[in-house]
SEBA-957674 format. One record per residue: z, y, x of N, C-alpha, C in turn; residue in three letters. Coordinates in steps of 0.1 Angstrom, whole numbers, plus 5000, padded with zeros to 4 digits. Layout:
N
ZYXZYXZYXala ...
This chain:
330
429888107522429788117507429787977501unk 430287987488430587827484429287807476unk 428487687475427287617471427687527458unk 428887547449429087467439428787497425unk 429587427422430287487402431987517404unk 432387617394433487607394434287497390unk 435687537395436587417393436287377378unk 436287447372436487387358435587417343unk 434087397351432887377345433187257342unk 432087207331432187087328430387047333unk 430886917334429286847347429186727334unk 427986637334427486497326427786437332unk 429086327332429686187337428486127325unk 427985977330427985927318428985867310unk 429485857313430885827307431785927298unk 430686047299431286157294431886317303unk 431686397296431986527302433486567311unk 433086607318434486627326434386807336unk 435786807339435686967344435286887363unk 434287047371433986977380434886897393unk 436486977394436786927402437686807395unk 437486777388437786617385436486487387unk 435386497393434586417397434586367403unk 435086217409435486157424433986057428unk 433886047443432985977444433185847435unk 431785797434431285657427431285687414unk 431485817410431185817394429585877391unk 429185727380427585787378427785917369unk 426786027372426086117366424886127358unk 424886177349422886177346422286357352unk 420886267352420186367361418986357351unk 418186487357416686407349415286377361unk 414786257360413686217372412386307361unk 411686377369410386427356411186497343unk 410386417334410786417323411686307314unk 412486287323413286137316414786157319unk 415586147316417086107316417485987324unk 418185987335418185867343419885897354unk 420185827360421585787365421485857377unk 422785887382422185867401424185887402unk 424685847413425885837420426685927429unk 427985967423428286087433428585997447unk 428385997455428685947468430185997477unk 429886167474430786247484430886407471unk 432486417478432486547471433286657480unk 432686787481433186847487433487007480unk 435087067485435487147478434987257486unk 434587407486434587457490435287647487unk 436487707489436787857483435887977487unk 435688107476434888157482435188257470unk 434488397474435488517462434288547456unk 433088487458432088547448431388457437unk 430988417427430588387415429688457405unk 428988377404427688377387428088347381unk 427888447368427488367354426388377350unk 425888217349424388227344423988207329unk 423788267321423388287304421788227303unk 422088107295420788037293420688047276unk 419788027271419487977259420887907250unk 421287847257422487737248423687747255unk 423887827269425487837272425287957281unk 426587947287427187987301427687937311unk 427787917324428387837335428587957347unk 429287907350429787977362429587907374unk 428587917387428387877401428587987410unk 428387907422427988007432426987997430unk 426688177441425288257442423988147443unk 424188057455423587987458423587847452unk 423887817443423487707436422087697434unk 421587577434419987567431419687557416unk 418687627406418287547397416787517398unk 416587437385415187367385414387497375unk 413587517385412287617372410787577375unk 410187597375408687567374408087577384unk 408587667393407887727404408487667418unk 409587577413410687487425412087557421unk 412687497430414387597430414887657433unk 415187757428415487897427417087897429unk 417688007440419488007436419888067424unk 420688027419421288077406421388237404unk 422088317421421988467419420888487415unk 419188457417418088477417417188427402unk 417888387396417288357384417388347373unk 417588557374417788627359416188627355unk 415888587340414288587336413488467343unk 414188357348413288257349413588167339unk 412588047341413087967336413787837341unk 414587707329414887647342415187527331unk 415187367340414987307332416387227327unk 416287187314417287107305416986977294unk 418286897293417886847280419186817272unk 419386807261420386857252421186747254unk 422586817259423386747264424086607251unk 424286637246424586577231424086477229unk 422486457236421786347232421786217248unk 422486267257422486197270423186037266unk 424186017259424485917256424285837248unk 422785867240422285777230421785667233unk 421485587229420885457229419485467233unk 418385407239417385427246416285307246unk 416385267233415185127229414185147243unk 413785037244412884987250411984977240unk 410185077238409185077233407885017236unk 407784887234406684837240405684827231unk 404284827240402784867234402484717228unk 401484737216401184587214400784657194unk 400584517189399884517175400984587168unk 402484497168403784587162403884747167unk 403384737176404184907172402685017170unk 401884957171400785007163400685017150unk 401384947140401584917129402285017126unk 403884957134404685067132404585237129unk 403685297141403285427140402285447128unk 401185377126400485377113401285377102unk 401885277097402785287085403585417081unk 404085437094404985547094404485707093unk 403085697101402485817097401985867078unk 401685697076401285727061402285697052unk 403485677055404085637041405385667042unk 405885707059407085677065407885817058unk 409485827066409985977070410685967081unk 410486067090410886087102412186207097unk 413186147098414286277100415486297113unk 416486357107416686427121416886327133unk 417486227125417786077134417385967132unk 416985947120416585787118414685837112unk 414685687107412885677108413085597097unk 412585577084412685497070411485517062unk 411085407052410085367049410185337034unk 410185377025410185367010409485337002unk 409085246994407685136990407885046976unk 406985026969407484976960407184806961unk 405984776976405884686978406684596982unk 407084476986408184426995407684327005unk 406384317007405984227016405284347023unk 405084487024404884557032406284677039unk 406884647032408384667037408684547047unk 408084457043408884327052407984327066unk 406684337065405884357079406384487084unk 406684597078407084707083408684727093unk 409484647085410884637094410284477105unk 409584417101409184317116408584367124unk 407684487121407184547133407684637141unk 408884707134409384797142410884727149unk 411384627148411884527153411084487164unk 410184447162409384367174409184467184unk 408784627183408284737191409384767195unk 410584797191411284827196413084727197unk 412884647192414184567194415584607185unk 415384757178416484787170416084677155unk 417484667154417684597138417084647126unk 416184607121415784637109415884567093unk 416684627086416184527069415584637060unk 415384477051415084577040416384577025unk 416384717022417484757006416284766998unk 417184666987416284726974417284896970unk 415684946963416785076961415385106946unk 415785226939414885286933414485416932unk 412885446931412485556931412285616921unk 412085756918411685866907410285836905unk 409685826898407785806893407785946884unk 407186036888406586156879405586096871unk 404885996874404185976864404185906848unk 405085786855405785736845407185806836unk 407785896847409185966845410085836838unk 410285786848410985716848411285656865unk 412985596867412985566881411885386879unk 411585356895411385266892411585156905unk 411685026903412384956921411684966928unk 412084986943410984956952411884926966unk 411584926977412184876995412384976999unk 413384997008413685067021413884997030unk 413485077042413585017057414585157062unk 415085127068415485287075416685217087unk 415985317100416285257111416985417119unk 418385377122419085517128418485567142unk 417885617149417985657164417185727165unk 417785877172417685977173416585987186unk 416285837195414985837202414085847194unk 414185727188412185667180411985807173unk 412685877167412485987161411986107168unk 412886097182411986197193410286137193unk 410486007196408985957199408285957191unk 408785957179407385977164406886107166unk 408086217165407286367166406486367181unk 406986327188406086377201405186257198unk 404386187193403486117193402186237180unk 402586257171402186297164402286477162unk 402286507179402586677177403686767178unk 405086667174405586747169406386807158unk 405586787150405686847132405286677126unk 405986597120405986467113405186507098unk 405486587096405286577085404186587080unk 403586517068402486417064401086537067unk 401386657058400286687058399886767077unk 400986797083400786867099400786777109unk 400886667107400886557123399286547126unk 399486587138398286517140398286377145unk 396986307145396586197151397386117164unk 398086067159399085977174397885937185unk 397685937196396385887202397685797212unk 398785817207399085727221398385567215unk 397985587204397685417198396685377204unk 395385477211394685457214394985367233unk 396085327235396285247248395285137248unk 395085037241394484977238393984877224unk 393084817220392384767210392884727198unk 394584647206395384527197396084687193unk 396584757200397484847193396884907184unk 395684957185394385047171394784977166unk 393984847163393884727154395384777145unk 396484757151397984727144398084887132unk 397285007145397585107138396885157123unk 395585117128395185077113395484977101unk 395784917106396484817094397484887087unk 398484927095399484997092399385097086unk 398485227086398085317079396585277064unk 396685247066395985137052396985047046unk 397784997047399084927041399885077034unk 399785177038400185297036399785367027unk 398485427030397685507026396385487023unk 395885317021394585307017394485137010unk 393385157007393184947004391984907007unk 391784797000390484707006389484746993unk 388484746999387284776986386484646985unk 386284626974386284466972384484436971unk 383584596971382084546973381684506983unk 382384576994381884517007382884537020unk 382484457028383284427035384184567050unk 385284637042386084747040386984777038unk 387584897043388884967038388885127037unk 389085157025389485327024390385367025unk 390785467038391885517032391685687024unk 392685717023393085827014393885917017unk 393786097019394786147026394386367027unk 395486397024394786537021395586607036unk 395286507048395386577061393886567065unk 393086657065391786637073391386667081unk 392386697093391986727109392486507112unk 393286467106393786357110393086267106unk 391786267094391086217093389586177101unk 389586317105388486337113388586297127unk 389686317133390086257143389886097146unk 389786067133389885897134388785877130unk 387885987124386185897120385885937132unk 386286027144385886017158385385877163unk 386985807161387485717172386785567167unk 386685577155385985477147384185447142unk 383885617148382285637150381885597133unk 382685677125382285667107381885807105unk 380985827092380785977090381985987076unk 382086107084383586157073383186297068unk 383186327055383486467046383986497034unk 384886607043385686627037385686697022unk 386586637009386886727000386386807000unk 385486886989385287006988386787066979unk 387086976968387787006955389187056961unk 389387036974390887036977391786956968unk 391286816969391586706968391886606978unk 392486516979392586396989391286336993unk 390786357009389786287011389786187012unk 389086127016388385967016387685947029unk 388185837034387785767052387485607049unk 386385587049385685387051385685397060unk 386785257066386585197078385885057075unk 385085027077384084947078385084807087unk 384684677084385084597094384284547102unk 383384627106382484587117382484747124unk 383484807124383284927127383584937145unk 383484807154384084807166382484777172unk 381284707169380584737172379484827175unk 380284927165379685057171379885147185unk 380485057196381285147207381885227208unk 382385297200382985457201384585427203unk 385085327206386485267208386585307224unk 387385397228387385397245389085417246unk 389685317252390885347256391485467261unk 392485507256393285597267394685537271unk 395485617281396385617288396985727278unk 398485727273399485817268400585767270unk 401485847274403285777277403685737263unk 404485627262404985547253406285637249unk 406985647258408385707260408185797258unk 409385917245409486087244410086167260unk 409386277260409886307272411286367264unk 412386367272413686407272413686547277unk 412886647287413386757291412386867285unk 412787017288411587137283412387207291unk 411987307290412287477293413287527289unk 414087627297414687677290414987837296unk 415387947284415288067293417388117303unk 416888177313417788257316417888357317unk 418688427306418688567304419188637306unk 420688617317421088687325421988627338unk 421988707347422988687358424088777360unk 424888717358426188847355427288817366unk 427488877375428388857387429488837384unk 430488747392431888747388432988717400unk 433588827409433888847416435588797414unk 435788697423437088667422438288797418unk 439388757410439988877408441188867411unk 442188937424443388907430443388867443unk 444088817445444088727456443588607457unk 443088547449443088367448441288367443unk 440988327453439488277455438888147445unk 437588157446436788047432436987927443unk 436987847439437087687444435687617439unk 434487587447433787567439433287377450unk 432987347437432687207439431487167445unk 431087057448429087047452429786867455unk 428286817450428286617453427086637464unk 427186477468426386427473426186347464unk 424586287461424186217454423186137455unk 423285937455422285857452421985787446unk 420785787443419585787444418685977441unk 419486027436418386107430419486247435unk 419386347442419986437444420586567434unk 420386527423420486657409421586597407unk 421686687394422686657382422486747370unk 423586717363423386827346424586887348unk 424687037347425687117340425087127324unk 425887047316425687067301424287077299unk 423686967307422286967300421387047309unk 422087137321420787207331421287127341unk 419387117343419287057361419787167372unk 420487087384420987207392420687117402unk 421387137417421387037428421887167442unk 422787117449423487177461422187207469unk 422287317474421287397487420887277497unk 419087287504419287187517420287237528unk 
């Protein structure tokens, strides 16, 4: 029985998609290690005929293997005949060739995430920052520059004031990549949006990064109080506030009025101990679940048998059909 893809599935070159039996050794593939998007090498390729075939029906396509092709589900790997109603893993093919900042921990990208939680917008692809300030626009594109190495400026542009009704000037930062934007939502839950994010704790890695994150969400969403020595912020998310009078060991209460509460951070607020580091991945994970909802047989038809393909592959033995992990039988 043949252990492949058909001839003329299409497989992830990085280089771009291609049908399977056009794959020659030495061409990289992407695969996923864990949860991450990563390279590995076809080495060897071998054709094999054979009159029986799957169609496997996922969430987002169809492919056609043999019975015994492996996929990835939760429970280890399963052959493809065997994995109607499981699940199995992917990541959207579309996004395999994006650009891949390097996100490093530190004061800037503490800032970064703070600013961005209070004042930012996270959309489908880019991440941008709207202000009427310009020297917090300016620390804002230097920090996210420094955290992550993508170019940032600042446009003057203008905004709508309801209160004034009238437009009036202010900065934009807005930075394109459809990563940082993975990694804001998955830092914050998920849902970016102001009033549903929760509390980013990856900030909580260490001290310098708090430090940056508070700054940055007070440049945002709060100021200095000038009786004593402080900062309030201001904000009508209050699971995200509470979360931080946790981390900061302040008493916080909330709004009765269904109004915007109010959070003192104190600047001696570190010698109260309640600062304890955590560990959280920097990096968005790239892969999830995905369902299979049917196995539909497909028995060669005539005379002329499936031709199905299978690699050998190093470093890492997988590969992507359009985004699903698979990998040839031991």
């Amino acid at each position: 029985m043949g252990y492949g893809l058909s001839s003329k599935q299409l497989v992830n070159l990085v280089e771009g998609c291609v049908q399977a039996k056009n794959v020659a050794p030495g061409s990289a593939m992407w695969t996923l290690d864990g949860d991450r998007t990563v390279q590995t090498t076809v080495v060897e390729v071998t054709a094999v005929k054979a009159r029986t075939a799957v169609e496997v029906v996922t969430d987002h396509m169809a492919f056609i293997s043999s019975p015994d092709l492996l996929l990835a589900t939760p429970d280890g790997w399963t052959p493809a005949g065997d994995a109607a109603g499981t699940t199995i893993g992917w990541t959207p093919a579309r996004k395999l060739c994006r650009e891949r900042p390097t996100i490093r921990s530190g004061y800037e990208f503490g800032y970064f995430v703070g600013a961005t939680c209070a004042d930012g917008t996270v959309g489908k692809n880019y991440v941008s920052l709207v202000v009427n300030e310009e020297d917090f626009a300016t620390r804002y594109a230097t920090a996210l520059t420094a955290c992550t190495g993508l170019p940032a400026r600042l446009e003057a542009v203008t905004r709508p004031s309801g209160y004034l009704k009238r437009d009036l000037p202010g900065f934009r930062v807005r930075v394109v990549s459809s990563y940082l934007t993975d990694a804001m939502r998955h830092y914050v839950g998920g849902d970016a949006h102001h009033m549903r994010q929760r509390f980013p704790r990856v900030v909580l890695r260490d001290i310098e990064t708090f430090n940056g994150f508070l700054d940055g969400y007070v440049d945002g969403d709060g100021c200095r109080i000038k009786r004593w020595p402080a900062r309030m912020i201001v904000s009508a998310n209050v699971p995200f506030l509470a979360e931080l009078a946790r981390i900061i060991g302040a008493r916080f209460t909330p709004s009765k009025r269904g109004l915007a509460s109010r959070l003192v951070v104190t600047d001696r607020w570190r010698s109260r101990g309640t600062f304890v580091p955590e560990h959280h991945p920097i990096d968005p994970p790239e892969s999830s679940w995905i369902q299979v909802h049917e196995i539909r047989p497909r028995p060669a038809l005539g005379t002329k048998p499936f031709t199905f393909y299978s690699y050998r592959l190093e470093p890492h033995p997988t590969f992507l059909v359009n985004g699903h992990l698979v990998r040839e039988p031991w």
